[in-house]
N, C-alpha and C positions, 0 to 999 in steps of 0.2 A: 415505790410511790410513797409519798408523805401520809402523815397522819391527818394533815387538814384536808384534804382532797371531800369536795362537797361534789358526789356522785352524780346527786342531784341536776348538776347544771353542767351534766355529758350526753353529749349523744351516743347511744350503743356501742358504734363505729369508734368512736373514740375510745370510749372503754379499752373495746374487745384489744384496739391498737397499742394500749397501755402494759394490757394485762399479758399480748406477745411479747411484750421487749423482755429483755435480762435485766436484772436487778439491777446490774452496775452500766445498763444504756444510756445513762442520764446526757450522753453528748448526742444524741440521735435525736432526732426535728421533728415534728410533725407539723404537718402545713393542717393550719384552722381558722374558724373562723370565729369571731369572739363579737358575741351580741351584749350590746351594757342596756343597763337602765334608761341611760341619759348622756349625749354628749360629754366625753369625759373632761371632767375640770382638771386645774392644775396639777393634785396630788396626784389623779388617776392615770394622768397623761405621762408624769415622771417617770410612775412605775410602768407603764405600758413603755415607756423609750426604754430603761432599764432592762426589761425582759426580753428588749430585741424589736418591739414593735415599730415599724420605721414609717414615712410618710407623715402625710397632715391629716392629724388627728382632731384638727376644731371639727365640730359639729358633727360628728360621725359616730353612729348607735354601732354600725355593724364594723366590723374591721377583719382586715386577714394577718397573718403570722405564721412564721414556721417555729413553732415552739419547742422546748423541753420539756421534758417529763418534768421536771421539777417548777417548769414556768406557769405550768398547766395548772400544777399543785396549788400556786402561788394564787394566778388568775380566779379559782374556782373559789378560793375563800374568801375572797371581797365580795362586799352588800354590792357594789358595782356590777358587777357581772352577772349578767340574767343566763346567760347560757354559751358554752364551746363546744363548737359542731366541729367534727374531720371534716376537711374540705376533699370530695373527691376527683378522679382524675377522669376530665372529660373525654368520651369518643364521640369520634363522627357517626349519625345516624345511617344506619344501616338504610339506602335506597334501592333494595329490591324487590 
């Protein structure tokens, strides 16, 4: 994991996700979700396309990705980004 990595703006879950991989997993995804300040503007939206973020990005705070470890790195030290949660894996409610 990089040296810019702003811990600050991980959830746990992410962490803990980061600190399992192997040093050289850098090709390994993790599916998140990336909350910004503010609908992102031009600059923000380049580098969100760049990092793999796909879809329409006008007006949208919250967003999903499957990221890299090093995208996360990247994500986490922009004043743009308020916070990246792991996105978890839904089950059906248990009805008994």
């Amino acid at each position: 994991i990089g040296f810019n990595m702003d811990y600050q703006k991980l959830d746990a879950d992410l962490i803990a996700r980061l600190d399992e991989a192997p040093s050289d997993a850098n090709d390994k995804t993790h599916a998140v979700f990336i909350h910004t300040e503010a609908a992102p503007g031009p600059e923000a939206e380049s580098l969100l396309k760049q990092l793999g973020v796909g879809g329409d990005l006008a007006g949208r705070e919250v967003l999903t990705a499957n990221l890299s470890p090093s995208a996360i790195d990247q994500l986490s030290s922009q004043p743009w980004v308020r916070y990246l949660k792991l996105s978890r894996t839904l089950r059906p409610l248990d009805k008994s």
